[in-house]
Z-matrix of the N, CA and C atoms (Angstrom, degrees):
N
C 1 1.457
C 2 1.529 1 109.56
N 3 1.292 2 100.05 1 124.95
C 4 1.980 3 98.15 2 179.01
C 5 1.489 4 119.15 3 -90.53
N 6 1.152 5 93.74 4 123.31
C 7 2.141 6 91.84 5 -156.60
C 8 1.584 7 94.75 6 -105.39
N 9 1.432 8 121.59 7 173.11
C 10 1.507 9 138.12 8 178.22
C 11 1.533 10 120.07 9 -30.28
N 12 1.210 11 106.75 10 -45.30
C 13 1.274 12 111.79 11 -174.15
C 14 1.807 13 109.95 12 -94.35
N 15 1.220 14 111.90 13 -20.88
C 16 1.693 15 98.22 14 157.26
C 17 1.398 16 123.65 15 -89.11
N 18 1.591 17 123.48 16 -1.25
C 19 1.454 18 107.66 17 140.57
C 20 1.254 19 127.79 18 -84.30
N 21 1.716 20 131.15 19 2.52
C 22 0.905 21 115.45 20 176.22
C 23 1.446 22 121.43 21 -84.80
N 24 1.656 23 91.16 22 -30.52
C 25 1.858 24 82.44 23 161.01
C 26 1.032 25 116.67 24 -69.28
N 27 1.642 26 140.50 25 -36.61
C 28 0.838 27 98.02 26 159.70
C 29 1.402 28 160.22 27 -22.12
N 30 1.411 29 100.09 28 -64.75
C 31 1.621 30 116.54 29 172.07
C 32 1.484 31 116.83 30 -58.80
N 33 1.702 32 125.05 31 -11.30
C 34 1.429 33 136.23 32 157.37
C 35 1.526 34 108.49 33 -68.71
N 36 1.483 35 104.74 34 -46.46
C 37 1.569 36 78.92 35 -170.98
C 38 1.641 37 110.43 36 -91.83
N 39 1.225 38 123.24 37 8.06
C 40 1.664 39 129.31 38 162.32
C 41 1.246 40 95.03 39 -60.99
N 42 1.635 41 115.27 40 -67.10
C 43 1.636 42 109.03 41 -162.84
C 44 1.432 43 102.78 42 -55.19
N 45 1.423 44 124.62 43 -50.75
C 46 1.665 45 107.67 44 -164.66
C 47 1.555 46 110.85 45 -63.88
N 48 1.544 47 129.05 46 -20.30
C 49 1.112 48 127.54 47 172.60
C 50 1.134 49 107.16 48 -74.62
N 51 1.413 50 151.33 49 -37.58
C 52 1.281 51 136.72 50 176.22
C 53 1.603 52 120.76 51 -73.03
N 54 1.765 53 121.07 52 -21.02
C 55 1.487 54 128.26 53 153.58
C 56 1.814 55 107.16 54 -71.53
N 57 0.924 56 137.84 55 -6.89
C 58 1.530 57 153.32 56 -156.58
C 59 1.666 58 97.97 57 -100.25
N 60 1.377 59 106.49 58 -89.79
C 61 1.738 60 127.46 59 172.51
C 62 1.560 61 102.07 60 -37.16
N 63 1.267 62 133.66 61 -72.29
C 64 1.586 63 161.98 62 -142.28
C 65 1.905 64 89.53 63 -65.87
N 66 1.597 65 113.10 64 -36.10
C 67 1.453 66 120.33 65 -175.66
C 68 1.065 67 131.92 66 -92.85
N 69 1.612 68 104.90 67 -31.75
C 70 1.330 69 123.19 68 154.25
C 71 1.552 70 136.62 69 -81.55
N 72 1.273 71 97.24 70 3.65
C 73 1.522 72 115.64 71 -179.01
C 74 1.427 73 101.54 72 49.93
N 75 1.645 74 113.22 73 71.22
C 76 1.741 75 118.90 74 171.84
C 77 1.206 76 96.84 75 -125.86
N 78 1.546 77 114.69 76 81.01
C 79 1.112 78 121.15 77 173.51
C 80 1.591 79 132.28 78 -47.57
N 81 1.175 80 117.58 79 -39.02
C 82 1.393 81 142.11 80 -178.14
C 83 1.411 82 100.65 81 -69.98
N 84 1.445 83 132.94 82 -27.62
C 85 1.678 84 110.53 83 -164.14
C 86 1.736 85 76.21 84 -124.53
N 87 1.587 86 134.17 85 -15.60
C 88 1.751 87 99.72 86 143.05
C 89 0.826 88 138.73 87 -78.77
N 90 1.524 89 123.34 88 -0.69
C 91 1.445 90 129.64 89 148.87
C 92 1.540 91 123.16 90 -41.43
N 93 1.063 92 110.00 91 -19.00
C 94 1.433 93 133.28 92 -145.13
C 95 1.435 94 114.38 93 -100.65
N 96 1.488 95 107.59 94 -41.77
C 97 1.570 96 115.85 95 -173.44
C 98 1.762 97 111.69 96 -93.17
N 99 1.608 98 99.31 97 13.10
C 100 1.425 99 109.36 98 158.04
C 101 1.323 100 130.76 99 -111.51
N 102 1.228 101 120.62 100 149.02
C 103 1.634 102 127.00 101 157.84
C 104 1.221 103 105.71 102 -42.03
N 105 1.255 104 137.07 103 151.51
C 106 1.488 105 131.24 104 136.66
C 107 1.316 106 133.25 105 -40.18
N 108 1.464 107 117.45 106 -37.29
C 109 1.538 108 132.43 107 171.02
C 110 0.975 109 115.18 108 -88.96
N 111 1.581 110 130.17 109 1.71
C 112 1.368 111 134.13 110 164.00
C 113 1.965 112 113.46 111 -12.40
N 114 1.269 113 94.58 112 142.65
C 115 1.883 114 116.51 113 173.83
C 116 1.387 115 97.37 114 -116.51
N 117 1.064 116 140.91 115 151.29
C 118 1.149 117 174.84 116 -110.56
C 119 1.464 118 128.54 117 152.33
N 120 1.157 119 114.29 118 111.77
C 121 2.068 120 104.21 119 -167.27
C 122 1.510 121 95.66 120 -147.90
N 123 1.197 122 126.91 121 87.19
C 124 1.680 123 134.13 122 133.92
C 125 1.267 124 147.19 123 -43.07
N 126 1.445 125 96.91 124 -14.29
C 127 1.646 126 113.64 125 -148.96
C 128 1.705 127 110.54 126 -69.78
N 129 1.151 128 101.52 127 -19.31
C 130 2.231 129 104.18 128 -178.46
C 131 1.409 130 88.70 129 -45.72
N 132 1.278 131 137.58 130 -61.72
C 133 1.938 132 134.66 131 -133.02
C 134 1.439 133 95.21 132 -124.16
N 135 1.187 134 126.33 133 -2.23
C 136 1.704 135 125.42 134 164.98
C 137 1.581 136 106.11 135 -138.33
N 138 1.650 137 114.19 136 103.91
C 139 1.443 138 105.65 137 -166.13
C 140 1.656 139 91.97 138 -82.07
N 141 1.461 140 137.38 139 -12.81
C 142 1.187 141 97.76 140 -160.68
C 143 1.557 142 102.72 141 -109.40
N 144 1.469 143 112.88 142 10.28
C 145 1.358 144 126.35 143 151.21
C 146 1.384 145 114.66 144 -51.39
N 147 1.524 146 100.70 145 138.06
C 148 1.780 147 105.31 146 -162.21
C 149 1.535 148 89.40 147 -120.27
N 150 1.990 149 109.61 148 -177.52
C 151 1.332 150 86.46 149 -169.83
C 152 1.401 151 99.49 150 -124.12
N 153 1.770 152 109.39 151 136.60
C 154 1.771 153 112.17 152 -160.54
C 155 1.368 154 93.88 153 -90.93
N 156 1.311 155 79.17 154 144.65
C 157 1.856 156 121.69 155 -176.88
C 158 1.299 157 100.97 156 -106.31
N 159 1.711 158 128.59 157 105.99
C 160 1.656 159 127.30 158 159.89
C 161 1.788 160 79.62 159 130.15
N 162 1.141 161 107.24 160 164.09
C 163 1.379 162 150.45 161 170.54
C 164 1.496 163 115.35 162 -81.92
N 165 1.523 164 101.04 163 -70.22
C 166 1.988 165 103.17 164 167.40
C 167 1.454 166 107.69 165 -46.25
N 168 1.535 167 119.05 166 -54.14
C 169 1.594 168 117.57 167 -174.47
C 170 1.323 169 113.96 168 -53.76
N 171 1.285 170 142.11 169 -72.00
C 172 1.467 171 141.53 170 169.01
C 173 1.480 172 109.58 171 -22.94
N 174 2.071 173 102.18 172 -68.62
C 175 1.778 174 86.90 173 -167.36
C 176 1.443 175 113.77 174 -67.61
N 177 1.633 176 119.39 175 -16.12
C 178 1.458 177 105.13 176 168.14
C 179 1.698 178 122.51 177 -52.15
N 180 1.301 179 115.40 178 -61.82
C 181 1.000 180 123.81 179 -172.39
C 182 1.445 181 121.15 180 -62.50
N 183 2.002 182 104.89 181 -31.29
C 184 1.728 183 109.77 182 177.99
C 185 2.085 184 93.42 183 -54.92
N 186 1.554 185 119.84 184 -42.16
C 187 1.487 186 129.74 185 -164.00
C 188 0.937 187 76.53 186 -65.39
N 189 1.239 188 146.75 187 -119.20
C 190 1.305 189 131.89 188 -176.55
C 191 1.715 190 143.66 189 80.64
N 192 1.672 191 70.80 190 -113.97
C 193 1.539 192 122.72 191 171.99
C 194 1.458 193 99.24 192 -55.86
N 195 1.364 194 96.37 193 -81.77
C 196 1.953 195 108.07 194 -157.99
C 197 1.287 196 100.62 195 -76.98
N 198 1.494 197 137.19 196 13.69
C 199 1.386 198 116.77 197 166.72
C 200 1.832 199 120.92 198 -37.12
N 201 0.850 200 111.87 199 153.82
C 202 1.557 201 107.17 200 163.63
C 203 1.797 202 115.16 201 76.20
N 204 1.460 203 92.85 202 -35.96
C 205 1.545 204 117.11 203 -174.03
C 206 1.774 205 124.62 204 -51.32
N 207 1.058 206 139.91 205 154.08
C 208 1.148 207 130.10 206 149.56
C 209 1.324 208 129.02 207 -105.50
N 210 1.539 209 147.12 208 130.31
C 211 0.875 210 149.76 209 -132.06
C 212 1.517 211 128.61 210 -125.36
N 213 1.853 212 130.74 211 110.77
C 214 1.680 213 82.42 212 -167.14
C 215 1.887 214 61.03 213 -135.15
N 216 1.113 215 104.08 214 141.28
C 217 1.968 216 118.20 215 172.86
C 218 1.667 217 107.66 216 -141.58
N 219 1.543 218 80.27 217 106.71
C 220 1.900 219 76.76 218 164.84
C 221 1.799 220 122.35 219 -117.61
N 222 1.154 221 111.44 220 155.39
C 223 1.506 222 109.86 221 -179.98
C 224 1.661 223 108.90 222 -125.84
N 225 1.248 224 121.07 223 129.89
C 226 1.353 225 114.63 224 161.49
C 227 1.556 226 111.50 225 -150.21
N 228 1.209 227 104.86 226 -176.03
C 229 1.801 228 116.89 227 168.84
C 230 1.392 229 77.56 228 72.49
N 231 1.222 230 122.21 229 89.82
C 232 1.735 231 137.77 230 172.32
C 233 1.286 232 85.02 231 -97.32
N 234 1.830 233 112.14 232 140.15
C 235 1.306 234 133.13 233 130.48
C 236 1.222 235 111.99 234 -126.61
N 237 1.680 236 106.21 235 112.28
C 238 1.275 237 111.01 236 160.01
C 239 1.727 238 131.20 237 -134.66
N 240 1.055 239 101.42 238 155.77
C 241 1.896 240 108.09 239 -158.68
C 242 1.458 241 100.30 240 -118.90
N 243 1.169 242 119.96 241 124.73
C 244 1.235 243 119.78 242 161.16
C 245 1.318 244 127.06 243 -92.34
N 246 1.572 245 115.35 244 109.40
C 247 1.373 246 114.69 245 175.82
C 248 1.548 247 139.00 246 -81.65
N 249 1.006 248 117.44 247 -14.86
C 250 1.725 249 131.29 248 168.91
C 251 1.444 250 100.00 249 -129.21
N 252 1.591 251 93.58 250 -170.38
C 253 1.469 252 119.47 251 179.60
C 254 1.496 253 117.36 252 -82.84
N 255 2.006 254 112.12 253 -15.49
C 256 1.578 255 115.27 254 150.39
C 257 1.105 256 122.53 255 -169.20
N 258 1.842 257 87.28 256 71.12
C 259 1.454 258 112.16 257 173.04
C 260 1.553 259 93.79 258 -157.19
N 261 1.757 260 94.79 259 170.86
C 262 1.810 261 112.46 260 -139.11
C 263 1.134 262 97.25 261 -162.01
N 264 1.309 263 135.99 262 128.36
C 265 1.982 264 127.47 263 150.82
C 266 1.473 265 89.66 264 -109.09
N 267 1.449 266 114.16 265 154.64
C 268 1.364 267 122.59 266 130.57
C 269 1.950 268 121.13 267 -164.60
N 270 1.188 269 98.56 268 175.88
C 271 1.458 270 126.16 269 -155.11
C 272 1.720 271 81.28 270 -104.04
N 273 1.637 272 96.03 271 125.80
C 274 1.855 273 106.79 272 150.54
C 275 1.339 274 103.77 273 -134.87
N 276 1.538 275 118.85 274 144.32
C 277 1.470 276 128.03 275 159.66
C 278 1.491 277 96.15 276 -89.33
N 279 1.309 278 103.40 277 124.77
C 280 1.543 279 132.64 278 160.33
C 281 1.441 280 126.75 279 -95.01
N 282 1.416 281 126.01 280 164.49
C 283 1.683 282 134.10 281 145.97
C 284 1.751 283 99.89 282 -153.07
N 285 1.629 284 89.66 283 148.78
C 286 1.823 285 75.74 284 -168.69
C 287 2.144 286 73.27 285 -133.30
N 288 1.670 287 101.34 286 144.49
C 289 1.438 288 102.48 287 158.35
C 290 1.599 289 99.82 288 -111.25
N 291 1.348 290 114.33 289 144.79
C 292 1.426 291 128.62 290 165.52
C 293 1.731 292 118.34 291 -131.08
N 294 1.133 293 104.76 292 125.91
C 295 1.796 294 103.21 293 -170.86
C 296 1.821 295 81.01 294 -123.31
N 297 1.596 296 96.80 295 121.31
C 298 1.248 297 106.82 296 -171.33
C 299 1.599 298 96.10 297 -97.28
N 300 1.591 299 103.65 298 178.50
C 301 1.668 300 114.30 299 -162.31
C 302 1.596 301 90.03 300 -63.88
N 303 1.538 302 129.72 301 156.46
C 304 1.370 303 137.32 302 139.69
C 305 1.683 304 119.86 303 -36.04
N 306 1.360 305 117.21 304 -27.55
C 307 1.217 306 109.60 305 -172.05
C 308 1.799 307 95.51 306 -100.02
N 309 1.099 308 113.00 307 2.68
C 310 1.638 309 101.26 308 -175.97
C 311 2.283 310 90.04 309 -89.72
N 312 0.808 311 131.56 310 -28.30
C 313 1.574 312 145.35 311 -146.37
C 314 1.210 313 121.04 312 22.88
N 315 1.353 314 110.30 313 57.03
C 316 1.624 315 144.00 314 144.40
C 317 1.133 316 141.88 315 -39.10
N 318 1.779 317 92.40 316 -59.07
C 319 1.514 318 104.63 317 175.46
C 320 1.569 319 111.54 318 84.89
N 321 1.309 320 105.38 319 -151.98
C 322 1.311 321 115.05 320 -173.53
C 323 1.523 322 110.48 321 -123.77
N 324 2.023 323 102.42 322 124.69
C 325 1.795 324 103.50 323 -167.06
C 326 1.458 325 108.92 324 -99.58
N 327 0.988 326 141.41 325 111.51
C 328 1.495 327 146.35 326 167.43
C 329 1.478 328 121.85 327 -64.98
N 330 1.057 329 122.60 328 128.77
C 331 1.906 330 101.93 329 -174.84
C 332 1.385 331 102.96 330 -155.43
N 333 1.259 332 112.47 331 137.79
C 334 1.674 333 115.25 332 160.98
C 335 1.642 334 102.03 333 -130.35
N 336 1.393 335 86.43 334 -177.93
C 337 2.048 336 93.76 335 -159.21
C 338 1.444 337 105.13 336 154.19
N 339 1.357 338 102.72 337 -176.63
C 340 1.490 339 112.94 338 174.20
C 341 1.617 340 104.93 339 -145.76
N 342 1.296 341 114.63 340 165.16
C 343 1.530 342 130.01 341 -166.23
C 344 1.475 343 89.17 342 -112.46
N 345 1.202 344 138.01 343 139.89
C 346 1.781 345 147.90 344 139.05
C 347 1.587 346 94.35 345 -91.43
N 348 1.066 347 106.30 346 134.80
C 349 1.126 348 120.18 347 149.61
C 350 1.723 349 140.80 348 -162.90
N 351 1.463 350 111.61 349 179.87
C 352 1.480 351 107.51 350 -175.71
C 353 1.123 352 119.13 351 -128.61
N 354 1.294 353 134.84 352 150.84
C 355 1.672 354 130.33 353 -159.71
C 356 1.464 355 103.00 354 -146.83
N 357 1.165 356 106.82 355 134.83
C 358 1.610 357 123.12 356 178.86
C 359 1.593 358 101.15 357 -121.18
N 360 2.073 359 115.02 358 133.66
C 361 0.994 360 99.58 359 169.09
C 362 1.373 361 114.72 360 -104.92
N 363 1.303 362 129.81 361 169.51
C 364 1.363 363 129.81 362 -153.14
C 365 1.614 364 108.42 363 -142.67
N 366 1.395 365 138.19 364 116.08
C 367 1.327 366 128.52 365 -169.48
C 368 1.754 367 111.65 366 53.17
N 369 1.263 368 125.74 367 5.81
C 370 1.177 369 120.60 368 172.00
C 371 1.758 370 108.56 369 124.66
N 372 1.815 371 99.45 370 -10.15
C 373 1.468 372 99.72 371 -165.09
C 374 1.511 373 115.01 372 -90.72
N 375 1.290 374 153.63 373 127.97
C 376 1.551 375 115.25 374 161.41
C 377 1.428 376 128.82 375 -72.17
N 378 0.946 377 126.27 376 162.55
C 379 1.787 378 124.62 377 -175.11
C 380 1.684 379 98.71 378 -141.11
N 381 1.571 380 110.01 379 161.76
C 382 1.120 381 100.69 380 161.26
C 383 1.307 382 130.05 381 -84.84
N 384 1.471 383 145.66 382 128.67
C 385 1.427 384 145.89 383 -131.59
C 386 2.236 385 83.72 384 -112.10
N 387 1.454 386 86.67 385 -58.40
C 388 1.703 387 80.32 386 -164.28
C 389 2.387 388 99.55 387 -148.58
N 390 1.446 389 99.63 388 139.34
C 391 1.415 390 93.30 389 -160.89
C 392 1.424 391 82.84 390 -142.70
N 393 1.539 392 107.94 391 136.92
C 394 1.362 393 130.14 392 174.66
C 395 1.611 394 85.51 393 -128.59
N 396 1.666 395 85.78 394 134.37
C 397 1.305 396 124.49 395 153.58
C 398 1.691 397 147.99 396 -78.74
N 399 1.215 398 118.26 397 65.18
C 400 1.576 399 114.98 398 -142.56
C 401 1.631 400 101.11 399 -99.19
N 402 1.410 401 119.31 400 101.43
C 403 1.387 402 116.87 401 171.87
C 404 1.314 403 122.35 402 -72.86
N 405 1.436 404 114.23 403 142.87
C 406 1.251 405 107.13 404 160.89
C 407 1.772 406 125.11 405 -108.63
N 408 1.565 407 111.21 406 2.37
C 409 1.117 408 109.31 407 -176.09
C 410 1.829 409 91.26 408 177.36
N 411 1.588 410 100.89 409 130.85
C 412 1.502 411 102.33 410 -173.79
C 413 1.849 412 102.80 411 -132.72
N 414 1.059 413 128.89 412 129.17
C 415 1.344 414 135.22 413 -169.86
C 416 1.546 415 103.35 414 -105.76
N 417 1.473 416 115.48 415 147.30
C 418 1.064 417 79.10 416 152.18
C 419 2.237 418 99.97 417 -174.04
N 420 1.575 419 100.07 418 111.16
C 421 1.396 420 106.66 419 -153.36
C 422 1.561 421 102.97 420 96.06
N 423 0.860 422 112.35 421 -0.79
C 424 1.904 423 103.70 422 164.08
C 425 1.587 424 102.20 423 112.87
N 426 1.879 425 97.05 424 -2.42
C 427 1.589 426 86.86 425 -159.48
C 428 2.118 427 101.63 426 -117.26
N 429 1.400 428 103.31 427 122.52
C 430 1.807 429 102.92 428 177.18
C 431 1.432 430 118.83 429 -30.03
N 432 1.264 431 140.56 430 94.55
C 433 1.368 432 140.46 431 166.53
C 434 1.444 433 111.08 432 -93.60
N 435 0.987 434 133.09 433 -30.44
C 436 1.700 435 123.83 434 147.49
C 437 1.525 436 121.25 435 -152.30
N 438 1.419 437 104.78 436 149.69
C 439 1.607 438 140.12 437 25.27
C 440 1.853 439 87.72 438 -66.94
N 441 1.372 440 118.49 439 172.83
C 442 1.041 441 149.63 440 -175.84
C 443 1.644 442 95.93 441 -73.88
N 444 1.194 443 113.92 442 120.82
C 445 1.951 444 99.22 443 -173.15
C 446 1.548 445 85.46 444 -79.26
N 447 2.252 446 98.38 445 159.07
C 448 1.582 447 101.19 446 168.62
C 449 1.104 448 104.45 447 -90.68
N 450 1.526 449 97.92 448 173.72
C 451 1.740 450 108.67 449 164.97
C 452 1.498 451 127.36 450 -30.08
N 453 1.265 452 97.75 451 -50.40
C 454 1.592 453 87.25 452 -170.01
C 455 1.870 454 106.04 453 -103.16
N 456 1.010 455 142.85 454 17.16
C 457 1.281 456 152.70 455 110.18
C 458 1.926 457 96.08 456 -36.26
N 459 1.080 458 130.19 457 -106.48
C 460 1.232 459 137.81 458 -158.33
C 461 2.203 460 101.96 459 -18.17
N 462 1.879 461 101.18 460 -61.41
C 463 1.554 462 124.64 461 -163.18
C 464 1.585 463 92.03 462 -75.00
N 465 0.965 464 114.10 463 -26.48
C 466 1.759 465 102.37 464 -168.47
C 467 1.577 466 91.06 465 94.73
């Protein structure tokens, strides 16, 4: 009998496969650790980031993004609760470094935060159903780009 806590590893080793795939640029098996109807919500630390609707849309655009890029994303200090028979929320604290291509002139992005999220399992699998992105601090070139530093942070 598979009880609470062997889907929750489960749902541990989904998340480390989707920080896993996402780094190695294996697009096809991060295709994977989503629903098809997947939600997607970034928008706290990129306001004019909207929030993608579909699975293809995200990993298109994550391909995208990190073309060229190098990648290092970690997640830990999991809380997760299972609420039905195939469904799941949980909480990861993250920091992701990204040193984007020279020809993008990017630089290098620093980030910490945490992921909320929700998971539906499907034929037996879990996927991610819907994932908010909640920063708490985004670097990027050495220099605070969010939260927005204040004035007197900036003047001393």
């Amino acid at each position: 009998m598979t009880t609470d806590l062997d889907y929750i590893e489960q749902i541990r080793q989904l998340k480390a496969r989707y920080f896993r795939t996402m780094d190695q640029k294996d697009w096809a098996a991060y295709r994977g650790v989503f629903t098809n109807d997947a939600v997607i919500d970034a928008t706290d630390d990129n306001p004019p980031f909207t929030k993608i609707i579909g699975r293809d849309a995200f990993v298109d655009m994550t391909t995208l993004n990190l073309e060229g890029a190098i990648t290092i994303h970690h997640g830990h200090m999991s809380e997760i609760e299972i609420t039905g028979a195939d469904t799941a929320r949980g909480i990861w604290a993250m920091e992701d470094h990204i040193w984007f291509s020279e020809a993008s002139g990017m630089g290098k992005l620093w980030g910490t935060g945490w992921y909320e999220e929700q998971y539906r399992r499907i034929d037996g699998e879990w996927r991610i159903k819907q994932m908010w992105l909640r920063r708490q601090r985004v670097e990027l070139g050495g220099v605070q780009v969010f939260p927005p530093a204040r004035e007197t942070e900036v003047n001393g």
